[in-house]
C-alpha positions in Angstrom: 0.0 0.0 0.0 1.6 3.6 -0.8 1.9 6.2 1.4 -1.0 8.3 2.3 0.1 11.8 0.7 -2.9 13.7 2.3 -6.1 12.8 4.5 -9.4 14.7 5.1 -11.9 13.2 7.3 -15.1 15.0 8.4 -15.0 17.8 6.2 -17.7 20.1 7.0 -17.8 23.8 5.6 -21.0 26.1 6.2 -21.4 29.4 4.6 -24.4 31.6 5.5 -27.6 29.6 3.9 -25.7 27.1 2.9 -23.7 23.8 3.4 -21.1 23.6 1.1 -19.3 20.4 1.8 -21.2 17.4 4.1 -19.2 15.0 6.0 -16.1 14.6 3.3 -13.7 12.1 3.3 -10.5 11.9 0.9 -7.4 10.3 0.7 -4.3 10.8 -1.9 -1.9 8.1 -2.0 2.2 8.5 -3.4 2.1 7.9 -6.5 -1.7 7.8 -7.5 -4.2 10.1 -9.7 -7.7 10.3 -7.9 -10.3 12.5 -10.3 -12.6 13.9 -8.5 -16.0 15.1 -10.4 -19.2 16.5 -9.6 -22.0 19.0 -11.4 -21.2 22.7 -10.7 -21.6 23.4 -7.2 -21.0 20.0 -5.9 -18.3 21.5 -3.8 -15.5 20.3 -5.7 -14.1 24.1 -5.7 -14.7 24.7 -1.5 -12.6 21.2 -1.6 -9.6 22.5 -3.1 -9.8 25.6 -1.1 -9.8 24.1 2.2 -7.0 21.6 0.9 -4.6 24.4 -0.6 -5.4 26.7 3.0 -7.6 29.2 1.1 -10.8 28.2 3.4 -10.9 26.6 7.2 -13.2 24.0 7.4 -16.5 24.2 10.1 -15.4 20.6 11.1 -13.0 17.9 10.2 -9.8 17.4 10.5 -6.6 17.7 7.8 -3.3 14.7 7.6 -0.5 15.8 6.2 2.5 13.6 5.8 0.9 11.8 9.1 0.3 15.2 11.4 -3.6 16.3 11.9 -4.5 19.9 11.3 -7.2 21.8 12.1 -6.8 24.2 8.8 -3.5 25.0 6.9 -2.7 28.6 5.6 -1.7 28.8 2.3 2.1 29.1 2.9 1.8 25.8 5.3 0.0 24.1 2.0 2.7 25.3 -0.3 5.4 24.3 2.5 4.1 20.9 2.6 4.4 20.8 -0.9 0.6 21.0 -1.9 -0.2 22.9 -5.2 -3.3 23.9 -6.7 -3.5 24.7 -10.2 -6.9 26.4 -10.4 -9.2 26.8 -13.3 -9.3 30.4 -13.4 -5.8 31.4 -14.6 -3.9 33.1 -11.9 -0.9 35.2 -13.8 0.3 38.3 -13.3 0.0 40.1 -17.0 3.0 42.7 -16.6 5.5 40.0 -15.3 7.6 37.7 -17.6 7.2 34.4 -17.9 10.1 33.4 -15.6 9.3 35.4 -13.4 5.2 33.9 -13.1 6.8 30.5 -12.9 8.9 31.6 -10.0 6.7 34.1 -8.4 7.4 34.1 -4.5 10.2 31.5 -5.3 13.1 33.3 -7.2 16.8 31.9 -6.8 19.1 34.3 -5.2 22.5 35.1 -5.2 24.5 35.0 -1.7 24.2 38.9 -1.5 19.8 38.5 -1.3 18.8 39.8 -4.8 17.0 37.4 -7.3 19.5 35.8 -9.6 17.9 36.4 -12.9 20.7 34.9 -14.5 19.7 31.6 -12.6 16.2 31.9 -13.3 16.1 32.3 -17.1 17.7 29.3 -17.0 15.8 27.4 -14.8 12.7 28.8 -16.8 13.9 27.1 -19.9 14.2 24.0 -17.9 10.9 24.2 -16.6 9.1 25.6 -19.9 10.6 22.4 -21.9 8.7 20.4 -19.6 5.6 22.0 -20.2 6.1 22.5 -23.9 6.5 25.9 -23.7 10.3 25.8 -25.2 10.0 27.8 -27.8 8.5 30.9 -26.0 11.8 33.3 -24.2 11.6 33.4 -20.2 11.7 37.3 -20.6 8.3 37.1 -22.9 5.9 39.1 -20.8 2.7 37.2 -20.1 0.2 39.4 -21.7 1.7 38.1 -25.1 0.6 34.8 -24.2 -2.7 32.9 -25.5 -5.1 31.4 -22.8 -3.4 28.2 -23.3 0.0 29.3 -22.6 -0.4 30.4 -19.9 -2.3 27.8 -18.6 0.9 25.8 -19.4 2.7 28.5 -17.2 0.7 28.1 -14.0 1.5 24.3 -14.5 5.4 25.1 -14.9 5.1 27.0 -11.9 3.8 24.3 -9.9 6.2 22.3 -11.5 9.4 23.6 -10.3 8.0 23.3 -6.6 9.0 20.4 -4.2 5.6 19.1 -4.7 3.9 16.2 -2.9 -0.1 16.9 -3.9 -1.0 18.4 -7.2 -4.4 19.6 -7.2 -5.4 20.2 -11.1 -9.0 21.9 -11.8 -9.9 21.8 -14.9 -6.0 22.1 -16.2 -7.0 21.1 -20.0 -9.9 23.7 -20.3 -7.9 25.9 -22.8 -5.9 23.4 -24.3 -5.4 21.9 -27.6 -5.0 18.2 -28.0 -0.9 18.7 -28.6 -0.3 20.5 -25.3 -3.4 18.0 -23.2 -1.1 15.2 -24.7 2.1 17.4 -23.1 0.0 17.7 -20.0 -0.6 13.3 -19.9 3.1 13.4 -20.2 4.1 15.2 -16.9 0.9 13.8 -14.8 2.2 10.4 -15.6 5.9 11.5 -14.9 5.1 13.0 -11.6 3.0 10.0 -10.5 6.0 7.5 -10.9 8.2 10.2 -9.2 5.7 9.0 -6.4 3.2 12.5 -6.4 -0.1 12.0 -5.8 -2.7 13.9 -8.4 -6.0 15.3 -7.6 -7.4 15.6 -11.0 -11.0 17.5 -11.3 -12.5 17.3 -14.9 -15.8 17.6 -16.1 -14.2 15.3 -19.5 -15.2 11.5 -18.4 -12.5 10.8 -21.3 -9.7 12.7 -19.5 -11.2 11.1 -16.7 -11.1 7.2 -17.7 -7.1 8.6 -19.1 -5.3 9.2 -16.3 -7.3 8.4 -12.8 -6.3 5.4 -10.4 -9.7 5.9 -8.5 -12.2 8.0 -8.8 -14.7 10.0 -6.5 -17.6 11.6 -7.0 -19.6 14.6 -5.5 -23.2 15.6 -5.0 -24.3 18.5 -3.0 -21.4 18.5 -1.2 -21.0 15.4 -0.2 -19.1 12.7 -1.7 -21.2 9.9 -3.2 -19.1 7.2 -5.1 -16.2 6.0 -4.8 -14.4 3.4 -7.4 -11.3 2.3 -8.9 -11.1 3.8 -12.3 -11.0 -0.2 -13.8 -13.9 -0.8 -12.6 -15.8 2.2 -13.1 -18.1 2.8 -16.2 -20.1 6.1 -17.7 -23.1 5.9 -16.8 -22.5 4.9 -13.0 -20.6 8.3 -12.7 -22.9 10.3 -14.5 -25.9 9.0 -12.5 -24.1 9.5 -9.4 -23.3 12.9 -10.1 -26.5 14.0 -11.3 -28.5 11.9 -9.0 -30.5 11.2 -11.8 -30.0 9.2 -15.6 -29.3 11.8 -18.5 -31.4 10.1 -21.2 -30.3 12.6 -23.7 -27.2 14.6 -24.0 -28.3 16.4 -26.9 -31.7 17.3 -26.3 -31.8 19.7 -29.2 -35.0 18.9 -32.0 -35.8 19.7 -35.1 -36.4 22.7 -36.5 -38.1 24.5 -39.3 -35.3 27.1 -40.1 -36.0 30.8 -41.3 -34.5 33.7 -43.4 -30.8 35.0 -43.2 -30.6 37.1 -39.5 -26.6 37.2 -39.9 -24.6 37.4 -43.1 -20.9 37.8 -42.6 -19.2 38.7 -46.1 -15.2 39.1 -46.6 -13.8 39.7 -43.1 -10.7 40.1 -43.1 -7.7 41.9 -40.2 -4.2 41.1 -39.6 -5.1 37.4 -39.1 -8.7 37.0 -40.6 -9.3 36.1 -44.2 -11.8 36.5 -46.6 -14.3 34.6 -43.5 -18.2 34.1 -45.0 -20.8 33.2 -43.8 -24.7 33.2 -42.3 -27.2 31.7 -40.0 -30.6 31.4 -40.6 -33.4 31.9 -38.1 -33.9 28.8 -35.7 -30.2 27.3 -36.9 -27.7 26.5 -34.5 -24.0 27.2 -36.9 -20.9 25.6 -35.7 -17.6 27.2 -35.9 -14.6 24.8 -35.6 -11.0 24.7 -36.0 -7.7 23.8 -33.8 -6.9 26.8 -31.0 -6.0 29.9 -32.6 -7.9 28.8 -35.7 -9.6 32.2 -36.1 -13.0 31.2 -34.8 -13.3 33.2 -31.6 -11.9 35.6 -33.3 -14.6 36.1 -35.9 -17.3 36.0 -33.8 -15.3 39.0 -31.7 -15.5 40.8 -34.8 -19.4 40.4 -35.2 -19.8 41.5 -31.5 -18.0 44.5 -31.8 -15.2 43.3 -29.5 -12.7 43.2 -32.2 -12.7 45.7 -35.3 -11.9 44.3 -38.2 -10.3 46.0 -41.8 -12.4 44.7 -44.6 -15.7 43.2 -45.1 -19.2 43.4 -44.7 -21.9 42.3 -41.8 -25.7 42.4 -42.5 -28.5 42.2 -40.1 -31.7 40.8 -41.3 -30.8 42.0 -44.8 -29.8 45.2 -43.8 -25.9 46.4 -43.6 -24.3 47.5 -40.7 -21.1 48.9 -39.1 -20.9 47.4 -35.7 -18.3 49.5 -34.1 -18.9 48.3 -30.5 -20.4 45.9 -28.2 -23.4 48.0 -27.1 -23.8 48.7 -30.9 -24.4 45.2 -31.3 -26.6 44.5 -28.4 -28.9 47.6 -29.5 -29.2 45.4 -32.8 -30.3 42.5 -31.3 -27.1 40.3 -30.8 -25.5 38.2 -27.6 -22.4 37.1 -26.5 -21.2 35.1 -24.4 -17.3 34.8 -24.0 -15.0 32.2 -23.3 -13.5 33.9 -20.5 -16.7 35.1 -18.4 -14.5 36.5 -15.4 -12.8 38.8 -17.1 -15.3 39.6 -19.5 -18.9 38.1 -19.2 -19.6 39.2 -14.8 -18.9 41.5 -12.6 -17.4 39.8 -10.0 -18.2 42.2 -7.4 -21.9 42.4 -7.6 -24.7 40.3 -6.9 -26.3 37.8 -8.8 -29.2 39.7 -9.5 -27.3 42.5 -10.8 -25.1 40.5 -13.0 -28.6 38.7 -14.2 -30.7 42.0 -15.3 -27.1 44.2 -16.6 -28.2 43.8 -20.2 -31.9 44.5 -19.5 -31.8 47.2 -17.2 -33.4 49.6 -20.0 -36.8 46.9 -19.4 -36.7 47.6 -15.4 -37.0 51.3 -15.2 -39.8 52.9 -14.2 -39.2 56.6 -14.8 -35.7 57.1 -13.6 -35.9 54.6 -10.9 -34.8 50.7 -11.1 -38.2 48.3 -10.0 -36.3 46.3 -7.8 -39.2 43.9 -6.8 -39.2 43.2 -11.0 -35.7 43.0 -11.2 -35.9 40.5 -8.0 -38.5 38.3 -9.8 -36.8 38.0 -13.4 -33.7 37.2 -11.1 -35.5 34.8 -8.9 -37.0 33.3 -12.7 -33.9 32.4 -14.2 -32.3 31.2 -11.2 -34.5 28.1 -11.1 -35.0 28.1 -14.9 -31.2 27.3 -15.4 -30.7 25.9 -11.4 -28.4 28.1 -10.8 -26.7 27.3 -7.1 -26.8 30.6 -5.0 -28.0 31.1 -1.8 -29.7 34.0 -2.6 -30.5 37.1 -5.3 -28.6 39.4 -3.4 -25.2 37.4 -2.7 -21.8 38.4 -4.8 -21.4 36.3 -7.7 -17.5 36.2 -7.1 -18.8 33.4 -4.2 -20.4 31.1 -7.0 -18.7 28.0 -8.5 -17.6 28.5 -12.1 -20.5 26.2 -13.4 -22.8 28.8 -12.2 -21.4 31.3 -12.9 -21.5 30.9 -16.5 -24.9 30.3 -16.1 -25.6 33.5 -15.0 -23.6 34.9 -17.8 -26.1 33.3 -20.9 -28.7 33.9 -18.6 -28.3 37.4 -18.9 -28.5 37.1 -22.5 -31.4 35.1 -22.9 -33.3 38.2 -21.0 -32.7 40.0 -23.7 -34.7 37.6 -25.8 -31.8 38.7 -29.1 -31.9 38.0 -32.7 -28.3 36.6 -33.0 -26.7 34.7 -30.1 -23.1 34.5 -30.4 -21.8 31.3 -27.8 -17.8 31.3 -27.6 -17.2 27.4 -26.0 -20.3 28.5 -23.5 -20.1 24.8 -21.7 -16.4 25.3 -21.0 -15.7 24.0 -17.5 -19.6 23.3 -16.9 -20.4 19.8 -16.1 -22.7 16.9 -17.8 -26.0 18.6 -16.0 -25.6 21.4 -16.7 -24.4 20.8 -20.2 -28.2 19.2 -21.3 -29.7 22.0 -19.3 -27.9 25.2 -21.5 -28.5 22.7 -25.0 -32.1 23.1 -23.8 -32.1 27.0 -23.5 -30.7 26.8 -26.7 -33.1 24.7 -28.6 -35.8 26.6 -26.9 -33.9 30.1 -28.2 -34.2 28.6 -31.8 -37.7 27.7 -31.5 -38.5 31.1 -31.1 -36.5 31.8 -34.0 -33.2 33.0 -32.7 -30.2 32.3 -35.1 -27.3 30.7 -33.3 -23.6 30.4 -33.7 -21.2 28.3 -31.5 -17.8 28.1 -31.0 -16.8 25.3 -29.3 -13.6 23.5 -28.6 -15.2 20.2 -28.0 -16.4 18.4 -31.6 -18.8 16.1 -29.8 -20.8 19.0 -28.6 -21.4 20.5 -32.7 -21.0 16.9 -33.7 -24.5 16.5 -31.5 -26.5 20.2 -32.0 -25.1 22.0 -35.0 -27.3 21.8 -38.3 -24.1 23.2 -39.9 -20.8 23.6 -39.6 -17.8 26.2 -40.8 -14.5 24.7 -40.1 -11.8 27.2 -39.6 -7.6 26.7 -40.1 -5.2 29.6 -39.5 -7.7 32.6 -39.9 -9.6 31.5 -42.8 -12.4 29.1 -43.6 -11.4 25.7 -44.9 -14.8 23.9 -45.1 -18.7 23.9 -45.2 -20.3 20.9 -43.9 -24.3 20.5 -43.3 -26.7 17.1 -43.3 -25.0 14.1 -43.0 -21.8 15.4 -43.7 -21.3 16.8 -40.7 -19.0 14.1 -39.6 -15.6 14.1 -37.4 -13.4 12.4 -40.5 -14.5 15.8 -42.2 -14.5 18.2 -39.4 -10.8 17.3 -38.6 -9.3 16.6 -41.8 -10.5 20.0 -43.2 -9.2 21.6 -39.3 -6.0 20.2 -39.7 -5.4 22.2 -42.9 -6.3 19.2 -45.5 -7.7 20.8 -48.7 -11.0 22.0 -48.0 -13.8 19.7 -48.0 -17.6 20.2 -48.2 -19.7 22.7 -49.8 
């Protein structure tokens, strides 16, 4: 039997109105990967809090190398060589990378001042491991896409004297080269004799890498298995606490005239991109990261200008210069990053919920709370989103519901064009089926939708058609039943264009 890396027994933690974690046990062995799902609000994220010293538990107790704690700070965690590597990237922009990977841990020389000669090098050593090689330590951070530096909070993590890894989410923004990187250093760090707490909403990822694998429901932990003997729909039911008989519960449709007709775009990186959604359509964008997709879809929103080219709403032209421009003509987005730019972290749900419909809620110059209150309270059990109340700060909310809040402040606005950049990104099964639903509903009444989305099962399963995009330009049309993944990747890869 290995050594037990890490113990929690009793876990309780109680916030105001709610009970976030129930009576949680969890061990990590040297040398082991335990995966540890749940739906949004499960608790998963309070877990890794109280693990990495962030939170002190109500009750319980915490083993470390053998020795029971109450709570750990965050500088005992890090001491005892426990890491977490949270979903929401954690980098500071104006800083190299070098000097992210070491942040708080520089190398010094024998007068007290940081060695930078010593930690370029080190970088390198630690970028090569991540696949990040061919990037300079001195590159500031902002330069970087989502995915690199991803890979740099990993590195950073890396060069620590680690014991417990706690990954959330670590392959959210990366592409199927750097998850394959990522395999490679779980693996090698589990024969070093690390132990791996591995959270993922991808049961693939999941059934990859895990040893054993746990499972929790409304904060309390549910199942517990070794990953051989563990199938899909055991997991799924125990984490919804109910069977998903449909992941795709998206119907046909009757499909209307052009509502978005996208002619020519071109920038620096965009070329020549067309094309248009009809009412009731759900149109998939594909391609590799950095294909040009997002990108596009910036461009329609007003979030990124673009040089040449022509957009038409409903037949008519327009120049969509900014965001509120484009809300004003009846078009959403939600982005991929919805801290930074889909809530505002500091206010409440109910704020963040009626932001784009405030115009609907006046009455004279005054806000009608009580309506605002209801629509809140409306959407909050129409999408089950977790909060304990209207009023409290969306920065408290699990990522799952937050970015439920975020298309639910969309749908409000009941819009013409709904622009989805990877909306289900870090959101589990459950919640998955339940934003497909809103979706399908949206194109009943005649919405025209287009989704980016970095997982091809998700347009393989609701897309009517799909545009497949390779380095900034469109590389194949694909609609019926050849909307297949032989096509979608072979055309994303660069292979001469099939389809229409």
């Amino acid at each position: 039997m290995s050594e037990i890396l890490m113990k929690l027994e009793g876990i309780y933690k109680r916030f105001p109105g709610v009970i976030a974690l129930d009576n949680v046990n969890l061990t990590i062995r040297a040398g082991e990967v335990l995966a540890l799902v749940g739906e949004n609000g499960a608790g998963k994220s309070t877990l890794i809090k109280i693990m990495s010293g962030a939170y002190t538990p109500s009750e319980g107790a915490l083993y470390v190398a053998g020795q029971k704690y109450e709570k750990l700070t965050p500088g005992e965690a890090l001491r005892f060589g426990i890491a977490a590597i949270h979903q929401e990237l954690n980098n500071v922009n104006g800083l190299s990378i070098a000097e992210n990977i070491f942040l708080n841990n520089q190398p010094r020389t024998k007068a007290g001042m940081v060695d930078y000669k010593a930690m370029w090098e080190a970088s390198r050593k630690a970028q090569e491991a991540v696949g990040l090689q061919y990037l300079s330590p001195k590159t500031l951070m902002h330069r970087l896409s989502t995915a690199e530096k991803q890979l740099v909070e990993i590195a950073r993590a890396y060069v620590r004297d680690l014991k417990v890894m706690i990954m959330d989410e670590p392959t959210s923004a990366l592409n199927q080269e750097e998850i394959n990187k990522l395999y490679t250093i779980i693996r090698q760090l589990r024969a070093e004799g690390k132990g791996i707490i591995y959270i993922s909403h991808k049961l693939d990822e999941v059934f990859e890498l895990a040893d054993r694998i746990q499972v929790l429901r409304n904060g309390s932990s549910v199942y517990e298995v070794d990953a051989k003997d563990a199938t899909r729909d055991a997991i799924i039911t125990s984490m919804c606490g109910r069977e998903l008989k449909d992941m795709y519960p998206v119907s046909k449709r009757e499909l209307g005239e052009v509502v978005l007709e996208v002619e020519g775009l071109s920038d620096d990186f965009l070329q020549d991109v067309s094309f248009h959604v009809r009412r009731g359509e759900i149109l998939g964008l594909y391609g590799l990261m950095g294909c040009g997709n997002a990108e596009a879809i910036q461009s329609v929103f007003g979030a990124r200008r673009y040089k040449s080219g022509e957009i038409s709403i409903k037949g008519k032209r327009v120049d969509i210069k900014n965001p509120r421009q484009a809300a004003g003509l009846g078009i959403a987005y939600v982005p991929a990053e919805r801290k930074t730019e889909g809530l505002i972290l500091g206010h409440t749900v109910r704020s963040n919920l009626s932001v784009v419909t405030l115009g609907q809620l006046r009455r004279g110059i005054f806000l009608d709370l009580a309506a605002e209150a209801r629509m809140a309270r409306d959407w909050i059990n129409r999408l089950r989103i977790k909060t304990p109340r209207t009023d409290t700060v969306v920065s408290t909310l699990s990522g799952g519901n937050q970015q439920k809040i975020v298309i639910a402040k969309w749908l409000a606005n009941k819009p013409d064009v709904f622009l989805l950049n990877d909306p289900t990104r870090g959101v589990d099964v459950g919640a998955k089926v339940e934003i497909y639903k809103e979706i399908d509903e949206l194109c009943k009444a005649g919405c025209a939708v287009v989704y980016v989305a970095s997982e091809l099962p998700e347009l393989l399963g609701i897309a009517d058609r799909v545009y497949v995009f390779h380095e900034g330009k469109i590389n194949g049309e694909f609609s019926g039943s050849e909307v297949t993944q032989k096509n979608i990747i072979a055309s994303a890869i660069g292979e001469e264009s099939y389809g229409k």
